[in-house]
Phi, psi and omega in degrees: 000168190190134186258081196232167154064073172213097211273334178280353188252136194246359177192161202208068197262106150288155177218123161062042186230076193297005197222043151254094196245013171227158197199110171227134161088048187234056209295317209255028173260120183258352193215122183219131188232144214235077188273150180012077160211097191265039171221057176259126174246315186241088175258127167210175174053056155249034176297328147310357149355070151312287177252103178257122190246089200244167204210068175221150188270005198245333197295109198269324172227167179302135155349100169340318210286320197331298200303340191239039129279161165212092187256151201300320185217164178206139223224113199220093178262132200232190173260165187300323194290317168240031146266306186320302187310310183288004180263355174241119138009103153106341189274160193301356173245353174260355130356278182313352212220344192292354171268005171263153204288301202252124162254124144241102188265107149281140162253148171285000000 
């Protein structure tokens, strides 16, 4: 499944939608939240992007797709495991994320 080409949509909350694995074509969307759908591969064509919201407590590394987002801030609630990953500099999940300005890391 997939959310793509809603060239007009400015905000975006998925939930609990697992066989949702593409979010595209989305020029003017600035605020998007992303709860339990860990089988997201792809987010792209967000260049307005502003606020990103992932949310899942099963989620063992970060989303591929991050590094080529750029959102101002990101908000990330997770399981202990990969906040302990996110807690160190440098490491390959925290990688994904060090080009972005604003963290909010929550543990679940």
């Amino acid at each position: 499944a997939s959310v793509e080409n809603f060239p007009s949509v400015v905000e975006l909350d998925v939930f609990d939608c697992p066989e949702l694995k593409r979010i595209n074509g989305l020029f003017k969307l600035h605020k998007l939240r992303i709860f339990r759908c860990p089988n997201v591969e792809v987010l792209e064509s967000v260049p307005a992007l502003d606020s990103l919201e992932l949310e899942d407590a099963t989620m063992e590394a970060l989303p591929g797709y991050l590094p080529g987002v750029n959102p101002r801030y990101l908000s990330l609630y997770c399981n202990a495991k990969l906040y302990g990953s996110l807690s160190s500099p440098g490491s390959s999940e925290w990688n994904k994320i060090s080009h972005i300005g604003k963290h909010n890391i929550v543990l679940l």
